[in-house]
C-alpha positions as CSV (number, residue, x, y, z in Angstrom):
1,X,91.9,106.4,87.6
2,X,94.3,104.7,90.0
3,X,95.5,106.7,93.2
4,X,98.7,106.0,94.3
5,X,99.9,104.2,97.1
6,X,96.1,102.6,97.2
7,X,96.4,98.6,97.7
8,X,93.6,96.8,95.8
9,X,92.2,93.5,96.8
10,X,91.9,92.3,93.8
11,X,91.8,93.3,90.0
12,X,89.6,92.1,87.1
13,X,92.2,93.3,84.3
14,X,91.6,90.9,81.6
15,X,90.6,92.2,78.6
16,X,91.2,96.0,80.0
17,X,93.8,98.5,78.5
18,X,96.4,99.0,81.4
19,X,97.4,102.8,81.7
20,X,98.6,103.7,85.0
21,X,99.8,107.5,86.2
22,X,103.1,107.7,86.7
23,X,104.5,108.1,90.7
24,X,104.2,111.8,92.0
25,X,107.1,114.0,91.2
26,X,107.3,115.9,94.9
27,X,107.3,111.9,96.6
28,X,110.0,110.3,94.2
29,X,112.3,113.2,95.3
30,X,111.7,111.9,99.1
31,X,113.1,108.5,97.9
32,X,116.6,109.2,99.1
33,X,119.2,106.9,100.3
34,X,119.2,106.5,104.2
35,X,115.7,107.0,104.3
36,X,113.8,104.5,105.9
37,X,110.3,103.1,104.0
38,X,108.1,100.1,104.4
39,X,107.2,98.9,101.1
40,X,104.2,96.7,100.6
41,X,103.3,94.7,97.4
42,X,100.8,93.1,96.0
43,X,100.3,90.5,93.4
44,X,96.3,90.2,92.0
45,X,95.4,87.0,91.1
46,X,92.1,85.7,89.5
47,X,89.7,86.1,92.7
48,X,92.5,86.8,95.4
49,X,95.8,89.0,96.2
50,X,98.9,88.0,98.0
51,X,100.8,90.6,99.9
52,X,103.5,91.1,101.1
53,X,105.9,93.8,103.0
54,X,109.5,94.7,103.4
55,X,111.0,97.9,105.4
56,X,114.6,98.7,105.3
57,X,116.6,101.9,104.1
58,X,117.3,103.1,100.9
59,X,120.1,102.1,99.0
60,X,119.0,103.6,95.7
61,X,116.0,104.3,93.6
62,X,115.8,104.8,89.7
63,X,114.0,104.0,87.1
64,X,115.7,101.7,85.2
65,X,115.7,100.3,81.6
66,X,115.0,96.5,80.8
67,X,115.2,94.4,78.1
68,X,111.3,94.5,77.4
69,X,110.5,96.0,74.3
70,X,107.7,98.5,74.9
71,X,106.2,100.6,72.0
72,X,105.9,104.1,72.2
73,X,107.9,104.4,75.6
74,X,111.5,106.1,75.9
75,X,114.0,104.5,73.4
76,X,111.4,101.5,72.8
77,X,112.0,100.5,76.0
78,X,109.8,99.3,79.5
79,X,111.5,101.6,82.0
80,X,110.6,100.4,85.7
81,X,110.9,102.1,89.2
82,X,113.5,100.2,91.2
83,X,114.4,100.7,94.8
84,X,117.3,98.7,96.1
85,X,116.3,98.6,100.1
86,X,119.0,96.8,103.1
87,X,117.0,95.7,105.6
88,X,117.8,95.2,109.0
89,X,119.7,91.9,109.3
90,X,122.2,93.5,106.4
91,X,120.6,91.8,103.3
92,X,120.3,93.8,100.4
93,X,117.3,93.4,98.2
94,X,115.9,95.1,94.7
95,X,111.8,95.9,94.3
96,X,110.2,97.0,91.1
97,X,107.9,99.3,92.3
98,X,104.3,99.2,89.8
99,X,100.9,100.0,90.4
100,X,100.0,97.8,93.3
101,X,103.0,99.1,95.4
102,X,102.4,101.3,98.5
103,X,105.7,102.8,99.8
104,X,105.7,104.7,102.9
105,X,108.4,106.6,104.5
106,X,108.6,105.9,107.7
107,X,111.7,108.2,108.4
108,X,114.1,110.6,106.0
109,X,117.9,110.2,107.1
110,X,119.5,112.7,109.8
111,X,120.1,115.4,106.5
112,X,116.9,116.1,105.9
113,X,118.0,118.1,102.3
114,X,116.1,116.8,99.7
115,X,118.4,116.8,96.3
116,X,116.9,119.0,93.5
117,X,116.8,116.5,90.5
């Protein structure tokens, strides 16, 4: 079982069917705009990972439709976790968030109400 928000070094997938638990219900309601996070990513490669990390404040999160067909997900479709972040110097940037993303929230804005979704 994978844990979330756990950053693996690397990941021997090949040949492996990829199931992954979907992002905790109570957290994804913390994603709010003006919230500040530091997202880091990782990429696995054969017998190394490259990182990387961005922290900036939410512009939006969803989960959003692409044009992947994906059997037996909703509408046929791959959905994916997006979270549109501005950083500091003003640029704006999009991540899709998967299985070897750790997000942490490093501040909620001044209204701390969480919207009931």
């Amino acid at each position: 079982m994978i844990k979330p928000n756990l950053l693996l070094p690397t990941l021997p997938f090949a040949g492996l069917p990829l199931t992954f638990a979907p992002m905790d219900e109570s957290f994804r309601k913390q994603l709010i705009p003006g919230a500040v996070v530091t997202v880091t990513q990782q990429i696995a490669a054969r017998d190394y990972s490259w990182s990387g990390e961005i922290t900036g404040t939410i512009v939006e999160y969803a989960q959003q439709e692409t044009g992947s067909w994906y059997a037996h997900s909703k509408n046929d479709r791959l959905w994916l976790d997006r979270l549109t972040l501005r950083k500091a110097d003003g640029e704006i940037t999009t991540l899709n968030l998967d299985e070897f993303s750790n997000v942490r929230i490093d501040s909620l804005p001044k209204t701390t109400a969480v919207p009931q979704v």
